[in-house]
N, C-alpha and C positions, 0 to 999 in steps of 0.2 A: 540662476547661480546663487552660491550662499553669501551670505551678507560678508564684506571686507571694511576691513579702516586701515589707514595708512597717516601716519602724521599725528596733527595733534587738533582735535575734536573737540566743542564743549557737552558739557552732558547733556542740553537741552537743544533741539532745533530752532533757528530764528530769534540766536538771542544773539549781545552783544559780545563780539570777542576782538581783542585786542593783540598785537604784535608792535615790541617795541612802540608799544605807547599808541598806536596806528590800528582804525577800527577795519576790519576785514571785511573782504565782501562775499557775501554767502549767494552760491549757484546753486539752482537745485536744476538739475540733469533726469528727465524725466521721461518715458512713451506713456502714450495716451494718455494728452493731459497730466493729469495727475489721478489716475486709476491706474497705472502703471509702474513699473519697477521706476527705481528711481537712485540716485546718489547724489549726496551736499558736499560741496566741494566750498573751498575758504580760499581766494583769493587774497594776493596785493592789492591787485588792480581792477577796475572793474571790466568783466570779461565785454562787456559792449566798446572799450575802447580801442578805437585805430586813431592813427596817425594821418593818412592819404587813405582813398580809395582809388584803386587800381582799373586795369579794363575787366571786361564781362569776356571767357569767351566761350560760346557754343560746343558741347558736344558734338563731332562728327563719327557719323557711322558709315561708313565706306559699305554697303550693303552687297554681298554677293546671291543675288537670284538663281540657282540652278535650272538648266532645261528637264533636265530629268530628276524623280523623286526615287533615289533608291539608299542605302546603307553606305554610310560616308568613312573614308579613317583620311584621319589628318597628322602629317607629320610635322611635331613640331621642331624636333632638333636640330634642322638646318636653319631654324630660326637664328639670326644672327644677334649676338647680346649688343646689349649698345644702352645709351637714355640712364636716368636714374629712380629711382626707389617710384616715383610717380609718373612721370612722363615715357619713363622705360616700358611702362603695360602697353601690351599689344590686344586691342580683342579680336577674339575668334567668333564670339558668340551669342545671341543675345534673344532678348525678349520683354516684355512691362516688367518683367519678375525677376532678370538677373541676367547679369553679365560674366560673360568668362574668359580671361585674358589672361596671354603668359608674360612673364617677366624675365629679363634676364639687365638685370642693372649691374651698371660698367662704372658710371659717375657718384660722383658726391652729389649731395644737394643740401645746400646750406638752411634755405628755408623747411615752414610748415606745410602740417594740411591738417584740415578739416574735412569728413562729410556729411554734409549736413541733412542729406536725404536720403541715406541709404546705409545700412550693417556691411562690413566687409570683412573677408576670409585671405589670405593669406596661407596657400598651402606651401611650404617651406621643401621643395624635392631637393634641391643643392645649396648649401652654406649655411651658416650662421652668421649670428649679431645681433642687434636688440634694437626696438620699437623702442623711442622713446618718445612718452604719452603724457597730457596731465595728469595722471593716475601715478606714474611712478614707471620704470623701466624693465618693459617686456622681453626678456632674452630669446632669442629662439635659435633653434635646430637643425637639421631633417628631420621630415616628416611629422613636423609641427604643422599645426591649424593655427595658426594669427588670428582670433575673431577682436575687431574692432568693431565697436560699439557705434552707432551715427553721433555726432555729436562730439567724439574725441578728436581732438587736436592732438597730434603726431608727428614725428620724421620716424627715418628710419637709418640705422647706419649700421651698414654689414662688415660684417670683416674683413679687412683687405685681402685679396686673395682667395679668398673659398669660394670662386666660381661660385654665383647667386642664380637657380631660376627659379619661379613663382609660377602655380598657377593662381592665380587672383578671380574672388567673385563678388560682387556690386551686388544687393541687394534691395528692395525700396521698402521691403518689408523688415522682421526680426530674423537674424539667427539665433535657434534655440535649440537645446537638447530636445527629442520628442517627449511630444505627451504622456504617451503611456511607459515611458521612461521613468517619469514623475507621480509622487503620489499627490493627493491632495493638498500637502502643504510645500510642494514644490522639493520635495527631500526628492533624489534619485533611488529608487525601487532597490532592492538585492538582487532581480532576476535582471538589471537593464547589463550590456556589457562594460560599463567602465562606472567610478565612483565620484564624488567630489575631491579626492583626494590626487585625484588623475586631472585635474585643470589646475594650472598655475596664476594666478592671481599677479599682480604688480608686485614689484620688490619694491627698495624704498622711493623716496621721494628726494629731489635735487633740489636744491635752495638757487636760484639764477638770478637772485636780486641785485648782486653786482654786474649784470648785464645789461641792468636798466638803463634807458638814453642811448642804448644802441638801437638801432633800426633792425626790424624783422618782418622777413617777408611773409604772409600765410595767407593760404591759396584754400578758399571755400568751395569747395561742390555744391551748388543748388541750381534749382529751376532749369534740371538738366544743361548745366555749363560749368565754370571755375569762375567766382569771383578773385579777384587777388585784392588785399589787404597789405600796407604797411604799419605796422606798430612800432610804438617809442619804448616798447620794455619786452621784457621774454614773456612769451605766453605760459611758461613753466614758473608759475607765481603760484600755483597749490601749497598752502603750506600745510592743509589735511585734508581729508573726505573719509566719507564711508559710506555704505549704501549696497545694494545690489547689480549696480550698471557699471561694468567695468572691463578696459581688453583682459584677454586672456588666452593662454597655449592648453592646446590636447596635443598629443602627441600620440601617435596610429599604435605606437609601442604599448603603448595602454591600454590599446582596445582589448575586449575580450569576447573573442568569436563565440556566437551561442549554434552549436552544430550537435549533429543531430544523428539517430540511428538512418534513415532515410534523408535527401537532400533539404535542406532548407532553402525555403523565398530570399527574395534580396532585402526583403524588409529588417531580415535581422541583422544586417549590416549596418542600417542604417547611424549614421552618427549626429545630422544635425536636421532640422528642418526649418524650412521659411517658407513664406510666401507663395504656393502655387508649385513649392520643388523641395527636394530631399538629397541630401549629401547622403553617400554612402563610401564607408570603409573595405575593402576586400585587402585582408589582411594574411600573412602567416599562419594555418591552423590545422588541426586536423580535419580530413575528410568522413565521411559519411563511413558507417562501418556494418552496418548489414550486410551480408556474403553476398547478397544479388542487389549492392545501391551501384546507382550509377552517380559518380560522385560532381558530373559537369549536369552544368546549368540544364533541365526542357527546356524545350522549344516553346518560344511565347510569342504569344502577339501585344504590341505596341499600342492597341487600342486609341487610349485615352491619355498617353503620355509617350514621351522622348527617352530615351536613353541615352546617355553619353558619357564613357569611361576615357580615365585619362590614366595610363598604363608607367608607375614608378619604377618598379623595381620585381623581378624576379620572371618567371614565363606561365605568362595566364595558358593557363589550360586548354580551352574551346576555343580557341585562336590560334592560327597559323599565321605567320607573316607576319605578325602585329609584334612591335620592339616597345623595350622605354623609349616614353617622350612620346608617342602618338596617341592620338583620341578617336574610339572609334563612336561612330552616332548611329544609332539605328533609329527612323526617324516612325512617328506616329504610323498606322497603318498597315505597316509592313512585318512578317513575322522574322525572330530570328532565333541561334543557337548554334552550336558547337557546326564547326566546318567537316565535311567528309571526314571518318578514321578518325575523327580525335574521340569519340564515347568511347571507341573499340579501345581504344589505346589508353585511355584511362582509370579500365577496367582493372581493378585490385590494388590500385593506388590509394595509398592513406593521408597522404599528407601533403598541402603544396605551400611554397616559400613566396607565391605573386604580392603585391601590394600592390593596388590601385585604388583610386579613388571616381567614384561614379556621381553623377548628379542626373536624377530624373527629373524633368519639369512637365506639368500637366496643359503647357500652352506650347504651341510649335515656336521650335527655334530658328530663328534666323542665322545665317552665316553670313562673312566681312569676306572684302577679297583678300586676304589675309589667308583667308580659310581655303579660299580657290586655289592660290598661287601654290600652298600646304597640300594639296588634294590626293591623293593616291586614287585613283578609279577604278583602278582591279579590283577593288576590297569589293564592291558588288557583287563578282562574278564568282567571287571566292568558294561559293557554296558546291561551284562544279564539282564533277571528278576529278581529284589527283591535283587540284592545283598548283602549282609551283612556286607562282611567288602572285603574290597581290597587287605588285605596285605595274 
């Protein structure tokens, strides 16, 4: 990301600065050590201060084992909304390298959070409302990306009424734009699909020092569990930063499909990467335009990684059966591609209106019974003749 400031900054790092008479305390927010991006942040108070400390409690993974290893689609819109902005995540999905969990938040939630071990996404399919962060106040969308940063302290408060769902991803690595996105000095390329001008940064900064002396609750993620925290003042005591570590919105509106005379890989979809996996965009765009392309996906094999689309908005092409709100997985090992009659039928098409969102990861994924109770099991068999419905 490009360098931000928000607030009010001294010209020199680790020097003395002052508020109302009162010396600030300077956080430097940093990966790897300190060979990594980084942001100084100027507190009231010192960010090591709590009040109480709270209980520890465990991550649970309700682990779903299949008998059989075949092509999964999981629906998630019978999911029922419920919980709020944090307790609301359901996961579906998971492995060392990320988690994937939908959201459909009903309640308020007075308190924070923090995570303290991992980068998180926030894909925004239903409502709006704003993240608000130490950083300053992240609005968001549809079809907004929420990347929060490990380390940011957060809530979140939706709009009342704009029907909220999320899919949500845990990471324990970085989200970043890809590498060959990036030149050498981290500037993003003219051939990558979106700019710096297409991520929105924090807006301002909230002053909550007449909050102080009130009690606040915030709930730490680490050592795979929640610590919870009571503090005697608002953890929104930033009175500036600047730096490169910081949340921020993409919004899929932005992307810019790089398509081709013949079909192109899914790699150029791609929008983020971390850890062992790759987000990918499947956006609005035109198709392929040689008189003899076929404009749906070949048939591949799964080799050495997972596939798993989660299907927003409009009618993916190489799929039969599949609605918004389902995820389909095709799992290591197994080949896949366009069902009976969809190539044929896609032939002289130029253009398609689908929007999904894909996450590949290079280690197998585990499924939650969540994921069983969700299962459609025809999606396997789908590839026969003539099929009728999947589920």
């Amino acid at each position: 990301m490009r360098y931000e400031t928000r607030g009010e900054v001294p010209a020199k790092r680790h020097v003395q600065v002052r508020r109302d008479g009162r010396l600030l305390v300077e956080e430097v927010l940093g990966f790897e050590g300190f060979s990594g991006n980084e942001s100084i942040l100027y507190h009231r108070h010192s960010p090591c201060r709590i009040k109480e400390v709270g209980t520890f409690t465990p991550v649970v993974r309700e682990e779903w084992v299949p008998d059989t290893h075949v092509h999964r689609l999981t629906d998630t819109a019978p999911i029922p909304p419920g919980g709020d902005w944090l307790d609301g995540r359901r996961l579906l999905q998971f492995n060392g390298d990320i988690e994937v969990s939908v959201c459909k938040p009903t309640e308020r939630r007075d308190g924070f959070y923090r995570n303290g071990e991992g980068d998180e996404i926030l894909f925004v399919h239903h409502g709006t409302g704003v993240v608000e962060t130490i950083f300053g106040d992240v609005p968001y969308r549809p079809h907004d990306y929420v990347v929060i940063p490990r380390g940011t302290t957060y809530r979140v408060e939706p709009d009342p009424g704009s029907g909220q769902v999320w899919l949500c991803f845990t990471t324990p690595g970085e989200i970043e734009t890809p590498k060959r996105y990036r030149n050498r000095y981290g500037q993003l390329l003219e051939g990558a699909p979106y700019c710096q001008r297409d991520f929105h940064a924090p807006r301002e900064l909230h002053d909550h020092a007449a909050e102080d002396g009130r009690e606040h609750e915030l709930v730490v993620r680490v050592r795979d569990g929640y610590q919870r925290y009571v503090l005697d003042h608002h953890p929104f005591d930033v009175v500036g930063w600047d730096g490169y570590v910081y949340p921020y919105t993409f919004n899929t509106d932005d992307f810019e499909p790089i398509t081709g005379r013949i079909h192109q890989p899914p790699p150029v979809h791609q929008t983020f990467q971390g850890q062992n996996f790759v987000i990918c965009s499947f956006c609005p765009r035109e198709l392929d335009y040689d008189p003899q392309a076929i404009a749906l996906p070949y048939h591949h094999s799964n080799v050495q990684s997972e596939e798993a689309i989660y299907y927003v908005d409009g009618q993916f092409g190489s799929r039969r059966g599949v609605d918004v709100g389902m995820i389909t997985l095709h799992p290591s090992g197994l080949p896949h591609g366009p069902q009976p009659g969809l190539v044929e039928a896609s032939l002289g098409v130029r253009r398609t209106e689908e929007l999904a969102v894909m996450w590949d990861t290079f280690r197998p994924l585990r499924l939650t019974t969540l994921s069983r109770e969700h299962d459609q099991p025809g999606y396997a068999l789908s590839w026969s003749r003539d099929p009728e419905t999947v589920g």
